[in-house]
C-alpha positions as CSV (number, residue, x, y, z in Angstrom):
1,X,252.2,5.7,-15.2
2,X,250.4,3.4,-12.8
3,X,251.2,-0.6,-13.9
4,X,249.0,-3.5,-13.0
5,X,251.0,-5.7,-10.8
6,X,250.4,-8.8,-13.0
7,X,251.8,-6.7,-16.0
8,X,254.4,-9.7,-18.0
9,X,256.9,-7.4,-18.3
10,X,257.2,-6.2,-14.4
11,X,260.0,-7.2,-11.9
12,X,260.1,-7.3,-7.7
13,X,261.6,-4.0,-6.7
14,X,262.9,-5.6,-4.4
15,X,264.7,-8.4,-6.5
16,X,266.4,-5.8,-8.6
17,X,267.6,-3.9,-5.5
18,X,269.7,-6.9,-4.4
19,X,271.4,-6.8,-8.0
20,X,273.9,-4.6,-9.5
21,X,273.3,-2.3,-12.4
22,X,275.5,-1.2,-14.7
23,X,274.7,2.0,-15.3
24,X,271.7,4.4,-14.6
25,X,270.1,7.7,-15.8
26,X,267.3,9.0,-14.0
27,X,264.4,6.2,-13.7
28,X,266.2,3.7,-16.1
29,X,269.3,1.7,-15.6
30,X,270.9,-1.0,-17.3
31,X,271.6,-4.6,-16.2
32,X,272.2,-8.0,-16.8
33,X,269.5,-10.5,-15.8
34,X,270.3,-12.6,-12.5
35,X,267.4,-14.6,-12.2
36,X,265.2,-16.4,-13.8
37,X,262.1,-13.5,-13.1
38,X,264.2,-11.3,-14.9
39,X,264.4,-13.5,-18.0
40,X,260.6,-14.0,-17.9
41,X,260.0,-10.6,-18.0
42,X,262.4,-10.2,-20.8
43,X,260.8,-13.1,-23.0
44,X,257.5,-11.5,-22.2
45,X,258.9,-8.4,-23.7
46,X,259.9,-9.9,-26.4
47,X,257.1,-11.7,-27.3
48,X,254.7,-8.0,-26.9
49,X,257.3,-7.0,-30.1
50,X,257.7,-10.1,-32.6
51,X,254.6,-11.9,-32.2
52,X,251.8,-8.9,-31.4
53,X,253.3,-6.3,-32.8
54,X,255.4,-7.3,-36.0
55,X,253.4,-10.9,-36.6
56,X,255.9,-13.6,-35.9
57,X,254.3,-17.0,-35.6
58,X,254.5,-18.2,-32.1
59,X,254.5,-22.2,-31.3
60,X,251.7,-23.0,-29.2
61,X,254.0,-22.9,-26.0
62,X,254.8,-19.5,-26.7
63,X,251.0,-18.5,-27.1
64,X,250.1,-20.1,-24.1
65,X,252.8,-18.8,-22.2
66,X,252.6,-15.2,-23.9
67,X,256.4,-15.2,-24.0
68,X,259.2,-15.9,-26.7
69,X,261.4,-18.2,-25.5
70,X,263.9,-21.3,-27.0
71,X,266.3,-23.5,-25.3
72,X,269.3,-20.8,-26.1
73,X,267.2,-18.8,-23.3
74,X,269.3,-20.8,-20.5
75,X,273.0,-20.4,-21.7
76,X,272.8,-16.7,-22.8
77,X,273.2,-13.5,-20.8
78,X,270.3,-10.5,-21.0
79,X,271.2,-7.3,-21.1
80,X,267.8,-5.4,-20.0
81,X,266.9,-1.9,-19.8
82,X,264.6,-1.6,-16.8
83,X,262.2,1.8,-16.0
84,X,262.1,1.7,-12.4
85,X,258.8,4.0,-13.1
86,X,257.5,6.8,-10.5
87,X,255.0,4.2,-8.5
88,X,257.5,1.6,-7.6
89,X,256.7,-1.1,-10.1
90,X,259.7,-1.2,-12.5
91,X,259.5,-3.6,-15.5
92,X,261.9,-4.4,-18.3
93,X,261.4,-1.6,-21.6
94,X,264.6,-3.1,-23.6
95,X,266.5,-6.3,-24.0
96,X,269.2,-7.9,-26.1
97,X,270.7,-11.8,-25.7
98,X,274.0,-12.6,-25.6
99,X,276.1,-15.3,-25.8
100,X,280.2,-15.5,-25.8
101,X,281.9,-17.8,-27.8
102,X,283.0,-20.0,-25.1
103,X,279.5,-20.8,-24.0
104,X,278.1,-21.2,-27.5
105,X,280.8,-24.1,-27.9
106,X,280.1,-25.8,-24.8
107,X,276.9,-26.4,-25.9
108,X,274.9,-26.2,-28.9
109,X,276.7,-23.4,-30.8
110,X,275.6,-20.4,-32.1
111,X,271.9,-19.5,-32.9
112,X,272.7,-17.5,-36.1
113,X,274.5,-21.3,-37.2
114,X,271.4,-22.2,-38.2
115,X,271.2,-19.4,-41.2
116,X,274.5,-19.0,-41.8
117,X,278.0,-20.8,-42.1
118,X,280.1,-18.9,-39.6
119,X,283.2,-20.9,-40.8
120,X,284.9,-17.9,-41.7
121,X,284.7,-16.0,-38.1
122,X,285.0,-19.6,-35.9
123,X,288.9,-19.8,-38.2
124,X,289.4,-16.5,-37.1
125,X,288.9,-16.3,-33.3
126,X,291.1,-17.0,-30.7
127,X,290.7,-17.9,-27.1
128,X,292.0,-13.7,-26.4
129,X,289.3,-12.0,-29.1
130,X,286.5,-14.1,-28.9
131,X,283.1,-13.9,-30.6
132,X,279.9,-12.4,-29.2
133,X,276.6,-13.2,-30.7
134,X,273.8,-10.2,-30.4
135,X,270.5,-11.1,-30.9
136,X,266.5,-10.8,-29.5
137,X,267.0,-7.2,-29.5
138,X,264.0,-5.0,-29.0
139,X,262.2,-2.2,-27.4
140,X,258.8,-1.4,-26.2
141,X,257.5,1.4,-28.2
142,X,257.4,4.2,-25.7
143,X,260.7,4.1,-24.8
144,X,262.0,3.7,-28.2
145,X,264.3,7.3,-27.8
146,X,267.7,7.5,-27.5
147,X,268.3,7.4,-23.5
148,X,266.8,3.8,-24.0
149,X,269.2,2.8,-27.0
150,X,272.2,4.3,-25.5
151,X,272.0,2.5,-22.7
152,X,271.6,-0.7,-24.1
153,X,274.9,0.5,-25.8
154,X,276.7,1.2,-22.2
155,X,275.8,-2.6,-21.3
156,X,276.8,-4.0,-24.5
157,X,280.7,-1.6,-24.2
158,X,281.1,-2.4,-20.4
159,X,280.3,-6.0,-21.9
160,X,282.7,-6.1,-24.3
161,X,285.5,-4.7,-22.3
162,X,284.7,-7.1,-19.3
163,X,285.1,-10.5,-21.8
164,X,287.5,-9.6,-24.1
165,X,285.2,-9.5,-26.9
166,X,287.2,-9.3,-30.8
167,X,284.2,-9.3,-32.8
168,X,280.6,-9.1,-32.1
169,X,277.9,-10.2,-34.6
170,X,274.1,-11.4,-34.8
171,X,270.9,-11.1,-37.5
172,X,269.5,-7.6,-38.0
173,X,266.1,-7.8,-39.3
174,X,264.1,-6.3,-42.3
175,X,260.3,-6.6,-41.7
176,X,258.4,-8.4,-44.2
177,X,259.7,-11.9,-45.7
178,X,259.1,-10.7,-49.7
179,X,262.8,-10.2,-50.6
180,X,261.3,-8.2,-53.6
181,X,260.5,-5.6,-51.2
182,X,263.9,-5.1,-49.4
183,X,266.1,-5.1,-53.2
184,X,267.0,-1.2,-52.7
185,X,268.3,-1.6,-48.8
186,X,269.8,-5.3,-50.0
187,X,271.6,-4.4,-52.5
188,X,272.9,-1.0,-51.1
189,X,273.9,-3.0,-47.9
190,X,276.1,-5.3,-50.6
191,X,277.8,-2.8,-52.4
192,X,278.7,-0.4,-49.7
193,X,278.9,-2.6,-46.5
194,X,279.9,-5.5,-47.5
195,X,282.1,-7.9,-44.7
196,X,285.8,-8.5,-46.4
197,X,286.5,-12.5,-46.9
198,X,287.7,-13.5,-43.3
199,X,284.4,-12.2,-41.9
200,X,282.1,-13.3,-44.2
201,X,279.3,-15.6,-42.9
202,X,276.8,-16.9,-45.8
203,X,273.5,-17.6,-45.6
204,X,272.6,-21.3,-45.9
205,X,271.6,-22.1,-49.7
206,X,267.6,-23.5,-48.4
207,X,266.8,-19.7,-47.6
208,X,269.6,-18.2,-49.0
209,X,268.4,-14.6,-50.7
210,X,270.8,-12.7,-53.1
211,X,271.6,-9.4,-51.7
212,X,273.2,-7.6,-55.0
213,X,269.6,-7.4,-56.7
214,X,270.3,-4.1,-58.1
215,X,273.6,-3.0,-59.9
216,X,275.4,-0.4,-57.3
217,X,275.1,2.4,-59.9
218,X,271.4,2.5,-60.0
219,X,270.6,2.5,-56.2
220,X,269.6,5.7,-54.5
221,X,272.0,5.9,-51.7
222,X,270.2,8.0,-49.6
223,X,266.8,6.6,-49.8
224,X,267.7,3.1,-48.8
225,X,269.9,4.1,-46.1
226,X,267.0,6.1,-44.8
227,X,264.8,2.9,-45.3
228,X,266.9,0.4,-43.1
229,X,265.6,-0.1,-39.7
230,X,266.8,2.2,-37.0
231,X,268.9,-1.0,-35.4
232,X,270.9,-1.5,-38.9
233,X,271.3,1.7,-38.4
234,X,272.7,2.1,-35.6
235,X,275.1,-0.9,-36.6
236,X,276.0,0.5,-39.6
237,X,277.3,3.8,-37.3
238,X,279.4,1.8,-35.0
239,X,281.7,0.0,-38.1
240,X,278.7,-3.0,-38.8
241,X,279.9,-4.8,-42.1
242,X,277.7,-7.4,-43.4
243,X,277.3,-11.1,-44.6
244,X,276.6,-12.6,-47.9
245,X,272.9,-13.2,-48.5
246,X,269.5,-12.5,-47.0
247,X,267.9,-15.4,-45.0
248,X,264.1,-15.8,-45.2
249,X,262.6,-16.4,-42.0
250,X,259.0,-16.9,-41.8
251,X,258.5,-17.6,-38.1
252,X,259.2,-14.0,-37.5
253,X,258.2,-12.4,-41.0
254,X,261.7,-11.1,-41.9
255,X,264.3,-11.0,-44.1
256,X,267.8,-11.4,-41.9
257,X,270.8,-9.6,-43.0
258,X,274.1,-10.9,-41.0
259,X,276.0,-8.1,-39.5
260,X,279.9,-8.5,-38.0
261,X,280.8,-5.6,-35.9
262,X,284.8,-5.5,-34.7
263,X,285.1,-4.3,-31.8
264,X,288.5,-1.9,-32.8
265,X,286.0,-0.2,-34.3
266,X,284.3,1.0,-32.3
267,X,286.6,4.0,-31.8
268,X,287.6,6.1,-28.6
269,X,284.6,8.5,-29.4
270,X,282.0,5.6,-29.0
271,X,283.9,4.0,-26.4
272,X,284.3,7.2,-24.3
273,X,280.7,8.1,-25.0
274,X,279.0,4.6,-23.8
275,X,281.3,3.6,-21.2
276,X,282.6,5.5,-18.2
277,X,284.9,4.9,-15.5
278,X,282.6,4.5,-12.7
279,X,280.0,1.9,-14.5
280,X,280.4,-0.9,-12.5
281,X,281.7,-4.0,-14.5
């Protein structure tokens, strides 16, 4: 597919060859960002998905710029997906954020602080299991398939094992910011996923949104499994638990759900499947 060369999204070949990936499969590999091109191109990405395609409300900076960006850009890691394409003009297809514990608390702390009191993870972390915040996750739509996402995975293991990571968590997203249209996936979320005491972040009381809408005997399981996005989802299949509350956002026209994910969950089958010996670390 041939790319403009002033495409947002696009990268230097030769800026990428002088990195390491982590892992590859035919055109795409997976890396973390080493410079700040690399970032661009994943804010620029980012910014294609919340703002023009699911209606986020940019600042005028981000409009002019055409890129999503805030000042947690500059202390996180980014995990991209990059499709090196068949012309020799790769650009970044999938991104998530990161940021450890250790960084978060040498500077501003968490981003996901700001919806909810992570009081309850912070008392139990310790400098050997520390804390990994997920967020800015997305996709651009035609790579949306599962080579894409299970990459992303094999950065996010090799990740893990590389930082000693105890627990990861971050915002998963319901699109929309009417709470009344989320009750069903809510409230089936509550009863059936719910994060036991010790890892149970609450949403802020100015947005906070009651998850247990409907009584757990009345929900249709199945239906509002199958309505979660695919990224709860996926979550949800790797041990996900979640927080108490929905948190409004109206910047990005969602209803946030808190998810903790820890990591001794994610058993040797998931493990064995996303990370392999010869990934580089």
């Amino acid at each position: 597919m041939g790319l403009p060369l002033s495409r947002p999204t696009a990268i230097e070949a030769k800026l990428l060859a002088a990195a390491p990936f982590i892992h590859r499969v035919g055109q795409l590999d997976v890396r973390l960002a080493r410079s700040e091109a690399e970032v661009a191109a994943a804010q620029a990405l980012r910014y294609q998905i919340f703002y023009e395609e699911m209606g986020a409300r940019p600042t005028p900076a981000m409009a002019a710029a055409r890129r999503d960006m805030d000042a947690y850009d500059a202390i996180c890691d980014h995990l991209l997906v990059v499709d090196h394409g068949l012309d020799g003009r790769p650009q970044v297809v999938g991104t998530y954020r990161l940021l450890r514990q250790q960084v978060a608390m040498a500077h501003k702390g968490f981003y996901s602080a700001a919806e909810y009191d992570l009081s309850p993870l912070l008392a139990n972390s310790t400098p050997a299991s520390q804390l990994l915040e997920l967020g800015r996750s997305c996709v651009a739509p035609a790579w949306r398939n599962n080579a894409t996402i299970t990459l992303l995975w094999r950065g996010i293991a090799s990740y893990l094992q590389t930082h000693n990571i105890g627990h990861m968590f971050g915002c998963a997203s319901l699109h929309g910011a009417d709470p009344l249209l989320h009750a069903a996936e809510l409230s089936y979320l509550y009863h059936h996923h719910l994060a036991p005491p010790e890892l149970r972040a609450r949403a802020h009381a100015a947005n906070h949104v009651l998850m247990d809408q409907l009584p757990a005997a009345s929900i249709d399981t199945r239906a509002a499994s199958r309505a979660l996005p695919p990224l709860i989802k996926g979550y949800l299949r790797v041990g996900a638990l979640v927080g108490d509350g929905g948190f409004v956002d109206r910047q990005f026209n969602t209803v946030d759900v808190f998810v903790v994910m820890p990591v001794d969950r994610i058993t040797s089958r998931y493990a064995g499947r996303f990370v392999s010996a010869n990934d580089p670390q």
